[in-house]
RODO-2510 file (C-alpha; in nm, 4 decimals, decimal comma):
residues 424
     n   res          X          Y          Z
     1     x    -4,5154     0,5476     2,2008
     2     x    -4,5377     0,4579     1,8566
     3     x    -4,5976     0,7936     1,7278
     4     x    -4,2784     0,9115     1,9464
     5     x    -4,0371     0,6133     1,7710
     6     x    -4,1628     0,7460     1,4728
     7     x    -4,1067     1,0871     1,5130
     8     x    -3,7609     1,0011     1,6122
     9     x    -3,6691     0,8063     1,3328
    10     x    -3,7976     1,0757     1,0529
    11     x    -3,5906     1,3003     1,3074
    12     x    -3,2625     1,0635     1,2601
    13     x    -3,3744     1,0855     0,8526
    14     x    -3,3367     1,4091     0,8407
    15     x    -3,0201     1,4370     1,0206
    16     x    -2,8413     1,1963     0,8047
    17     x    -3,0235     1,3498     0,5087
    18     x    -2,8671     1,6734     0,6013
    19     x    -2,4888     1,5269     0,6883
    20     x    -2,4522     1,2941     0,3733
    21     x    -2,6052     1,6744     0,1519
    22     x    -2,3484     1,8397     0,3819
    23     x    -2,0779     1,5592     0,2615
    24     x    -2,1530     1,5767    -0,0871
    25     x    -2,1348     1,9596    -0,1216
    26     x    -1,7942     1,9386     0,1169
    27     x    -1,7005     1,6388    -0,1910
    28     x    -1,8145     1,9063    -0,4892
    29     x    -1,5829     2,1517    -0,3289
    30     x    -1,3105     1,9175    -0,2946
    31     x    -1,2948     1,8460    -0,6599
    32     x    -1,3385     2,1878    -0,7968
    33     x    -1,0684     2,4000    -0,9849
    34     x    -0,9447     2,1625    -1,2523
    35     x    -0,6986     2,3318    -1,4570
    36     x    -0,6103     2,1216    -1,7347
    37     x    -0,3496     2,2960    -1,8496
    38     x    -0,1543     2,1616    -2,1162
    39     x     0,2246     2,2905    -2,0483
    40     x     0,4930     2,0200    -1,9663
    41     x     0,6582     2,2287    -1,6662
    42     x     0,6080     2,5531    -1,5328
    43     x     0,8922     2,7165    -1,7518
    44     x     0,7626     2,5312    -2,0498
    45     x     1,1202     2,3212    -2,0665
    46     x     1,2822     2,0004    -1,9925
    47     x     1,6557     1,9840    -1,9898
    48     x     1,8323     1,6502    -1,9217
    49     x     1,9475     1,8230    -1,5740
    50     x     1,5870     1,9063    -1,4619
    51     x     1,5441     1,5032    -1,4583
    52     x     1,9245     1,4431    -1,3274
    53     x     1,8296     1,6588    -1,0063
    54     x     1,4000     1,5134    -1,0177
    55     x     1,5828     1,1422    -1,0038
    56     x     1,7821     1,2696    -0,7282
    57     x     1,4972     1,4009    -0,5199
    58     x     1,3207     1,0351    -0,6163
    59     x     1,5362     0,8972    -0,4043
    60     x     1,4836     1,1837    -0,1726
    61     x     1,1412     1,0947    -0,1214
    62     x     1,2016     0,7027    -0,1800
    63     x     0,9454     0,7239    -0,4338
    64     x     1,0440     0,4030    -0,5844
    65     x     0,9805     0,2297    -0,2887
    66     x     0,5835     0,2373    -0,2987
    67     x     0,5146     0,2576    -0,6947
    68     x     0,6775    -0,0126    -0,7655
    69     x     0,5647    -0,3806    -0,6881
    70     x     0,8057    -0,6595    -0,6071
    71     x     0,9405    -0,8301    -1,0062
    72     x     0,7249    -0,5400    -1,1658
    73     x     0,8856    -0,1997    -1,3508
    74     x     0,9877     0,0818    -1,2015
    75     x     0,7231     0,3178    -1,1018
    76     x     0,4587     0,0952    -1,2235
    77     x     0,2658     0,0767    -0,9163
    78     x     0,0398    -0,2160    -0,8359
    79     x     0,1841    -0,2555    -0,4942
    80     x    -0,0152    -0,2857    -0,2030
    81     x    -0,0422    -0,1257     0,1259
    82     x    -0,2181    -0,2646     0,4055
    83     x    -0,4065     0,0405     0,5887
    84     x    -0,6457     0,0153     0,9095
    85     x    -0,9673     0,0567     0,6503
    86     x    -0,8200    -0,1861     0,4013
    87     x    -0,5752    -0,1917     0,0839
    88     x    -0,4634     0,0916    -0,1277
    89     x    -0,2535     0,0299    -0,4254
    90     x    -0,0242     0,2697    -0,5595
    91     x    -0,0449     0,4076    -0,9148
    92     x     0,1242     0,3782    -1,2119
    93     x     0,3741     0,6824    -1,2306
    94     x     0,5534     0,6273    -1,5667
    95     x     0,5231     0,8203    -1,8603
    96     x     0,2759     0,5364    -2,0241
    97     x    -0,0469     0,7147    -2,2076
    98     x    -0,3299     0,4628    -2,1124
    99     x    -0,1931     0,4030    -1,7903
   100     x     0,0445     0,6431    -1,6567
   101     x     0,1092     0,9895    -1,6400
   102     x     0,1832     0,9882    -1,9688
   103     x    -0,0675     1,2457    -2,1147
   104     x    -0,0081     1,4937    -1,7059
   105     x     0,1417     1,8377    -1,7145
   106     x     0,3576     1,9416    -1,4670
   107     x     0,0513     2,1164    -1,3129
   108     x    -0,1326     1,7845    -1,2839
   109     x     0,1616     1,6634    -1,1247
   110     x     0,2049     1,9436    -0,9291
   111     x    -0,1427     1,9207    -0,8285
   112     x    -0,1166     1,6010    -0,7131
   113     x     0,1475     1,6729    -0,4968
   114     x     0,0562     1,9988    -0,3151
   115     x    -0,2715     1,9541    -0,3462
   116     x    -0,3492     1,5756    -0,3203
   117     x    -0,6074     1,5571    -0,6502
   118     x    -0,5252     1,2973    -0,9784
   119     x    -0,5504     1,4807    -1,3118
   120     x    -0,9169     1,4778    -1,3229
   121     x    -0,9825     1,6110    -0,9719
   122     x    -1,0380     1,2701    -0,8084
   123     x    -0,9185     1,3006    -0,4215
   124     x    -0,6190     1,0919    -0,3308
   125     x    -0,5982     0,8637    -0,0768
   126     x    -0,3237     1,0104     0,2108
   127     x    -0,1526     0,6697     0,1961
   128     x     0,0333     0,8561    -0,0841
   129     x     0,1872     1,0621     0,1717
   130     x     0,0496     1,4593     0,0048
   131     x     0,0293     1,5514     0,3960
   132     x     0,4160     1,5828     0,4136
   133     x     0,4544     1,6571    -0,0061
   134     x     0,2577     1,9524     0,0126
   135     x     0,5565     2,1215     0,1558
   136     x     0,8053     2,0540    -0,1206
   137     x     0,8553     2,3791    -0,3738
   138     x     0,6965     2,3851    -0,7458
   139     x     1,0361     2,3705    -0,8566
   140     x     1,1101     2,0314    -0,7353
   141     x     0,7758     1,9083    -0,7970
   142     x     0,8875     1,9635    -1,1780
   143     x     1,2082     1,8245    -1,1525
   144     x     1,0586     1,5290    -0,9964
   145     x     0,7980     1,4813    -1,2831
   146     x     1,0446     1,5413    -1,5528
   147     x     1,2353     1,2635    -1,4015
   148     x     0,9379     1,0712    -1,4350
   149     x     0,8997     1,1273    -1,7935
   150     x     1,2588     0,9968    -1,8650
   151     x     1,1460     0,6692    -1,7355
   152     x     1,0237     0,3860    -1,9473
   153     x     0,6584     0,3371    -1,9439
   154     x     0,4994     0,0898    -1,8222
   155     x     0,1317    -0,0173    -1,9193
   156     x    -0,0430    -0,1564    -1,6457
   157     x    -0,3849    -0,0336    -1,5914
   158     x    -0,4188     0,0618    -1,1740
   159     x    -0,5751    -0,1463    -0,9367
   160     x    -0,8923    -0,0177    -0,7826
   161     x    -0,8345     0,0549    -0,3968
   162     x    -1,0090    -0,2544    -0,1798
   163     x    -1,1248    -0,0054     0,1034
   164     x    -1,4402    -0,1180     0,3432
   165     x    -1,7503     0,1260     0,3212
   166     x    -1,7584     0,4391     0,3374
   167     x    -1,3396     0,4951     0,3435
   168     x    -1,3668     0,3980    -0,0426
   169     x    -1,6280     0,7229    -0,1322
   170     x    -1,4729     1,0208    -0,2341
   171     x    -1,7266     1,2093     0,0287
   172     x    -1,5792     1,0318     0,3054
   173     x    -1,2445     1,1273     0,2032
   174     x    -1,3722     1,5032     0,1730
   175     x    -1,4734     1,4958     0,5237
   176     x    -1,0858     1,3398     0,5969
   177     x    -0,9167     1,5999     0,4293
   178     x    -1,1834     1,8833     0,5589
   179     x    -1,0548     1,7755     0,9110
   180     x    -0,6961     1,7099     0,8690
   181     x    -0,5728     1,8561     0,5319
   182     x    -0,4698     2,1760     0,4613
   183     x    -0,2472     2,2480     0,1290
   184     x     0,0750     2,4349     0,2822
   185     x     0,4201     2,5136     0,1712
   186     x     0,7641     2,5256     0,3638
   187     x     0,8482     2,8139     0,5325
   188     x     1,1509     2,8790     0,6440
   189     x     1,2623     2,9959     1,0089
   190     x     1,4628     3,3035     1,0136
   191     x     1,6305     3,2689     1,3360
   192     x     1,7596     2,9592     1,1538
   193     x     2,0742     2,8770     0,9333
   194     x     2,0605     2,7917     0,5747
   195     x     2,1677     2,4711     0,6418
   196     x     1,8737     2,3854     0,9414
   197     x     1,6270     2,5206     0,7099
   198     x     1,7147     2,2734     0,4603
   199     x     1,7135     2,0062     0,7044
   200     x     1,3905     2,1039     0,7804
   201     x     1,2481     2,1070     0,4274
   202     x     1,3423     1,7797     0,3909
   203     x     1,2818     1,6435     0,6781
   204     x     0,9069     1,7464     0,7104
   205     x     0,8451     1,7759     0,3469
   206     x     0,9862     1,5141     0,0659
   207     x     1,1114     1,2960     0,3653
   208     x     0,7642     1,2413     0,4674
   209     x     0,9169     1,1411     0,8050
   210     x     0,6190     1,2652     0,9907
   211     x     0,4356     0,9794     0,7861
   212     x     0,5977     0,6714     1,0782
   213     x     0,7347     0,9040     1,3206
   214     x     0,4180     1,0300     1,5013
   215     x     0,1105     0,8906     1,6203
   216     x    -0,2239     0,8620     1,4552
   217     x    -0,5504     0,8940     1,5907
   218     x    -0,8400     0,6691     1,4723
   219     x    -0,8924     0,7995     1,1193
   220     x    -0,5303     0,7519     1,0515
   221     x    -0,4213     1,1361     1,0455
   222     x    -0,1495     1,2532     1,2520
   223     x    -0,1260     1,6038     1,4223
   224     x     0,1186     1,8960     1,3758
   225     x     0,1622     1,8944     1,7424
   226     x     0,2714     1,5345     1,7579
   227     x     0,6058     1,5721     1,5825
   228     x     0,8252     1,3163     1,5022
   229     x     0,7209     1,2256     1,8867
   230     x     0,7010     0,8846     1,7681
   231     x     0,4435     0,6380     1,6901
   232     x     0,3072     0,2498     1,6197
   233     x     0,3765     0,2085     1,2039
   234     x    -0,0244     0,1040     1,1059
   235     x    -0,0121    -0,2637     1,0134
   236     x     0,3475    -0,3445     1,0319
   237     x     0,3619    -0,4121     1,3779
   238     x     0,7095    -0,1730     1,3938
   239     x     0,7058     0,1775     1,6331
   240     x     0,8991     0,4250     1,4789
   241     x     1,0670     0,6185     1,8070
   242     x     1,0530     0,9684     1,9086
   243     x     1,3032     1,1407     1,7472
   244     x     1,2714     1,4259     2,0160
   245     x     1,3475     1,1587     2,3390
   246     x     1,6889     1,0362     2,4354
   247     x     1,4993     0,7284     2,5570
   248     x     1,3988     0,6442     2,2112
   249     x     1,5585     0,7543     1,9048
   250     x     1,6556     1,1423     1,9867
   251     x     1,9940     1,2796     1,8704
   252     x     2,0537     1,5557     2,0428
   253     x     2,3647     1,4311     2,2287
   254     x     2,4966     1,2625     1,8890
   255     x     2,7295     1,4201     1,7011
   256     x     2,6791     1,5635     1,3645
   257     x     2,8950     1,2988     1,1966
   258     x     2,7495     1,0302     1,4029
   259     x     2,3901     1,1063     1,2628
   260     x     2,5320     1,1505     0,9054
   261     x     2,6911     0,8039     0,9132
   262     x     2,3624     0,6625     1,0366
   263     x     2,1942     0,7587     0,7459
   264     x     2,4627     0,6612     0,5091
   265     x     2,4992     0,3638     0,6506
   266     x     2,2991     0,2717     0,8562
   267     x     2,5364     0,1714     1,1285
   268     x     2,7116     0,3270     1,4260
   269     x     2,8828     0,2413     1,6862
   270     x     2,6047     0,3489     1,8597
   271     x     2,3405     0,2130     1,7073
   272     x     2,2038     0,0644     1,3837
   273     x     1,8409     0,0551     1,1487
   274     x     1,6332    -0,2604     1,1429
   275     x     1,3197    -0,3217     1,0310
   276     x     1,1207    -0,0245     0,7964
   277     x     1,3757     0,2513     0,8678
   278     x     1,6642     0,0114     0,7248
   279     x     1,5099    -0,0445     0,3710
   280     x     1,4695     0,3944     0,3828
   281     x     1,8590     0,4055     0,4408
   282     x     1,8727     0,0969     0,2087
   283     x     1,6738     0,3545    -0,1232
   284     x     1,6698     0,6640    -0,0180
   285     x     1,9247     0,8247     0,2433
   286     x     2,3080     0,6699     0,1825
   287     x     2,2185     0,7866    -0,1568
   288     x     2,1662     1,1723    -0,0408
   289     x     2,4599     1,3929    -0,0633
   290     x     2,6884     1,5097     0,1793
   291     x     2,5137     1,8704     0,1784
   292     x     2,1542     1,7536     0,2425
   293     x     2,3048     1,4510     0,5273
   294     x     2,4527     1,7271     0,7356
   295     x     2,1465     1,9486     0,6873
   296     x     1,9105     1,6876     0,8396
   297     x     2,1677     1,5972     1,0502
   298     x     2,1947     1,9013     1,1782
   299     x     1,7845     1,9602     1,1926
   300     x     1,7236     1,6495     1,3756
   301     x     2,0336     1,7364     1,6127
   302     x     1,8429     2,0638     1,7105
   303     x     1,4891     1,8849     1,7211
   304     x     1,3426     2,0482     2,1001
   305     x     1,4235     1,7573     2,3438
   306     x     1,0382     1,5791     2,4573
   307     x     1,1424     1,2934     2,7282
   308     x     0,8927     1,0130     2,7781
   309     x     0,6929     1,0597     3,0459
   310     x     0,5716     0,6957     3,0538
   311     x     0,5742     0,5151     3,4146
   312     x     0,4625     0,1508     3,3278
   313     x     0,4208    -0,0698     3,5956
   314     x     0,7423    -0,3434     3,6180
   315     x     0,6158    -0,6835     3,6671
   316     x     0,8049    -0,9424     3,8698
   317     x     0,7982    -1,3196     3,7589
   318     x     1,0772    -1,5328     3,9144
   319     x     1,0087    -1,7939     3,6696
   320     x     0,9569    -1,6025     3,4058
   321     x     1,2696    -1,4652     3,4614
   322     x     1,4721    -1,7925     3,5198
   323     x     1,3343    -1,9343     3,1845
   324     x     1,4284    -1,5868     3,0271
   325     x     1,7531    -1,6019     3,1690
   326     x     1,8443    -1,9659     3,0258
   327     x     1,6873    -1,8972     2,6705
   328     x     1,9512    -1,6016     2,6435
   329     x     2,2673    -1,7701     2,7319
   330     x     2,1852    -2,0992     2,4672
   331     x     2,0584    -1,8621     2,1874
   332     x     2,1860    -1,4815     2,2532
   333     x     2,4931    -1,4652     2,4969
   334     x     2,6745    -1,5979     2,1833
   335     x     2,6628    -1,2761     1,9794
   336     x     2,5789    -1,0456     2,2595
   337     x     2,7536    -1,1262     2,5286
   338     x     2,7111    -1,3154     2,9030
   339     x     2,6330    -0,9805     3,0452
   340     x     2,4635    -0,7613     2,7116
   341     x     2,8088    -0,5822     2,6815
   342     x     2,8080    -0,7122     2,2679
   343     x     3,0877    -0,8242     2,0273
   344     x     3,2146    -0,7247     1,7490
   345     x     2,9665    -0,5993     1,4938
   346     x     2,6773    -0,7167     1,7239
   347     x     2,5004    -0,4714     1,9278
   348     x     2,5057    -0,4379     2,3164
   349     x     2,1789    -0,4344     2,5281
   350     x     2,3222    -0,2678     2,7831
   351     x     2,1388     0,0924     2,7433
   352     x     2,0362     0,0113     2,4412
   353     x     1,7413     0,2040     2,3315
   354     x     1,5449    -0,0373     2,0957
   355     x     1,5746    -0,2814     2,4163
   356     x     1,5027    -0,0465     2,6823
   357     x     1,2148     0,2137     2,5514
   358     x     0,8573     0,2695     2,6579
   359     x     0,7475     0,0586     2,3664
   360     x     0,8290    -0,2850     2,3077
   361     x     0,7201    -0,3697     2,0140
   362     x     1,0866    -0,3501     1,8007
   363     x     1,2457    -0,5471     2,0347
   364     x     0,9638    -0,8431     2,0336
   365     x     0,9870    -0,8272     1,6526
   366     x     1,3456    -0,8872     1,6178
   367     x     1,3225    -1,1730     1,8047
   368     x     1,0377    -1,2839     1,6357
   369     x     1,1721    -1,2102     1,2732
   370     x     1,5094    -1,1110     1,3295
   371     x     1,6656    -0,8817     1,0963
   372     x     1,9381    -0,7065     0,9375
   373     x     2,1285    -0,3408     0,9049
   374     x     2,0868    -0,2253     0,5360
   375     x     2,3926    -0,3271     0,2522
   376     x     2,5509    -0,0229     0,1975
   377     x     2,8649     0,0928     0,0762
   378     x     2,9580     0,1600     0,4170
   379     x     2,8188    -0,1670     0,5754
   380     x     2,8465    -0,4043     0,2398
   381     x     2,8480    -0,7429     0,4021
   382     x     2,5555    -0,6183     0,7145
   383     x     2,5462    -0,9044     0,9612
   384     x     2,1638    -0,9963     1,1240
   385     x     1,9884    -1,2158     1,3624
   386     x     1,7888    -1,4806     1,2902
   387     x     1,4374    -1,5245     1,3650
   388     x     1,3402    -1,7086     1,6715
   389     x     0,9315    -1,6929     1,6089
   390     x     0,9312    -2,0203     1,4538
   391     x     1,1182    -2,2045     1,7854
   392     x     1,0500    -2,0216     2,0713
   393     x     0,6691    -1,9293     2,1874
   394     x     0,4661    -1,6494     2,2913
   395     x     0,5811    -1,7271     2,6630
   396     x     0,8917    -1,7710     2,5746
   397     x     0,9478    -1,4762     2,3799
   398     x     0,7956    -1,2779     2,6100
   399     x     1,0087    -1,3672     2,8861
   400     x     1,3642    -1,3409     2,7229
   401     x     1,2504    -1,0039     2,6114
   402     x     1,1636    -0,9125     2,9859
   403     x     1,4894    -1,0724     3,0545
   404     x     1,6835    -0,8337     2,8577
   405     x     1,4561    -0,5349     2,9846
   406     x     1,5773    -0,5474     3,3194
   407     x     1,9214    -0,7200     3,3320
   408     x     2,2572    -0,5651     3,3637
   409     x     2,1262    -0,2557     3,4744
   410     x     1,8440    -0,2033     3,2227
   411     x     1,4918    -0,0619     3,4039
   412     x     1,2552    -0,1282     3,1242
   413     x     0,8939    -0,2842     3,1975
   414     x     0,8065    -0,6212     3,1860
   415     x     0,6685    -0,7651     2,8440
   416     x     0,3686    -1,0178     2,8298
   417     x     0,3028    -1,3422     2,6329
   418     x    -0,0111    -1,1304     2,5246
   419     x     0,2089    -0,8259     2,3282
   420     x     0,3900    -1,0976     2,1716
   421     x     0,0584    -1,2458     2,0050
   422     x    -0,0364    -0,9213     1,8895
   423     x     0,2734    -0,8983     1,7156
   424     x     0,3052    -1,2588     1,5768
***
């Protein structure tokens, strides 16, 4: 017996001997094809409206938003994001020599971009969202980095990632990008207009919107075949819906000018942003101009329609629902009306899709945190909710939000004490 344990552990020896000499050859290739090149851009030139139209595309791809930490400098990086295998901090993107990109070329930028590699060939982690980037064109990859370069630098060395074994070895991330990574560029549809294929570019490409809207399966990658179907945000607690369902956050049946003001905005009479996708309208989108809003307007109003096929059980509590039903008309009926039917610039719940979709989850944390539609210059003083997590418990919470689910006509399942801990 002994003889067989040990022939089976020299066995399991070898196999991992032969997967970790696999891993490291898959890492060698990985890294591979370093061009240090030393020319600025690809046409050798930059002109003060190359970085005009790279700070424009920025804010295209809400750059901003993740390289730069709250009180620090622009594009300075240091902030952290919380990921299912631990914290990555972005990088220090200004034009600083000892701890920028201050010594790149536009092909290191490039690189980075298309190809996911730093300057020296190091993999980069896909929190820095090279999935979607890959698509963008060369040319706006070196409009983008000339933009860059017009910034003021910043020095502030880069924080080392705080990943758990073996996400933080450049051989695991090998394997990652092995399975789920594939440099591609944007190619447009011919049976399309101009104007969708632009919508498209963006959309899938510098708009990274694939990176919340779809799902993601344990290693954190989502799949080409997933869509913009929707999908839980990882470590915010916040779904982002389907934009292909009319039960979620599909826009087929809006108008053009509907969907425009959205992302202008942020607010229509027909609905409004909260939560992750109002701080994108808040950088990024009501700063996009009129061209590019209709074009993804136009993309996501042509997105193939995908209805839920979800059938959740609806749970019946009569107490539940008679404690639900009082804790709405002292703190909600107020704003929203003794029947959901809304006032003024506060939404209705009658129909309303963040309160009546497969997923819960938005509509727990709104009550839990409240929130608030994005200042823009179409919605400059935005009014909000107030959170409720700090007077109302788990039960409680849980049984307004059922409340709401199924009232005035709404058909949504019920929502349990035990979603609203996950949440908290």
């Amino acid at each position: 017996m002994k003889k067989n344990l040990w022939r089976s552990a020299k066995t399991l020896v070898l196999i991992l001997a032969l997967i970790l000499g696999g891993i490291a050859l898959l890492s060698q290739m990985n890294v591979q094809d370093v061009n240090h090149s030393d020319e600025r851009t690809s046409t050798g030139v930059i002109t003060p409206q190359m970085a005009q139209r790279g700070a424009y595309l920025a804010r295209v791809g809400n750059c901003a938003a993740c390289h730069t930490a709250r009180g620090g400098q622009p594009f300075a990086g240091g902030k952290s994001i919380d990921t299912p295998f631990g914290l990555v901090f972005t990088s220090n993107i200004t034009p600083d020599n000892l701890t920028g990109i201050g010594t790149w070329t536009a092909t290191d930028f490039w690189r980075a971009m298309h190809h996911g590699r730093s300057k020296d060939g190091r993999l980069l982690y896909p929190a820095f969202p090279y999935t979607e980037y890959t698509r963008i064109t060369r040319e706006d990859s070196d409009a983008i980095f000339a933009y860059l370069l017009s910034v003021p630098p910043a020095q502030q060395a880069n924080r080392d990632h705080a990943l758990r074994f073996p996400f933080n070895t450049q051989a695991a991330l090998a394997v990652w990008r092995a399975l789920f990574f594939t440099p591609a560029q944007f190619e447009p549809v011919l049976e399309q207009s101009k104007e969708w294929n632009r919508g498209a570019y963006l959309v899938t490409g510098l708009g990274h919107c694939q990176a919340c809207h779809a799902p993601r399966n344990t290693l954190g990658a989502t799949h080409s075949k997933h869509d913009l179907s929707g999908g839980l945000i990882p470590m915010q607690n916040w779904y982002a819906p389907s934009l292909t369902s009319a039960a979620e956050a599909g826009l087929q049946d809006w108008s053009i000018e509907e969907i425009m003001q959205l992302l202008k905005s942020g607010k229509t009479a027909n609905g409004s942003t909260l939560g992750p996708m109002a701080e994108v309208v808040f950088s990024s989108t009501q700063y996009l101009d009129h061209s590019d809003l209709k074009a993804i307007a136009h993309f996501l109003k042509e997105l193939p329609r995908q209805e839920s096929v979800n059938t959740d059980k609806k749970f019946t509590n009569p107490d539940g629902e008679h404690i639900g039903q009082r804790i709405y008309k002292n703190e909600c009926a107020q704003c929203h009306g003794d029947n959901g039917e809304g006032s003024g610039d506060y939404p209705g719940l009658t129909g309303n899709r963040t309160v009546t979709m497969h997923s819960s989850v938005n509509l727990v944390q709104i009550i839990l945190s409240g929130g608030f539609t994005p200042t823009t210059q179409g919605n400059p003083r935005p009014y909000g909710m107030p959170p409720f997590g700090h007077s109302l418990t788990d039960s409680e919470i849980a049984a307004v939000a059922t409340y709401v689910r199924s009232a005035w006509g709404n058909n949504a399942s019920a929502v349990m004490p035990l979603d609203v801990q996950k949440i908290r």
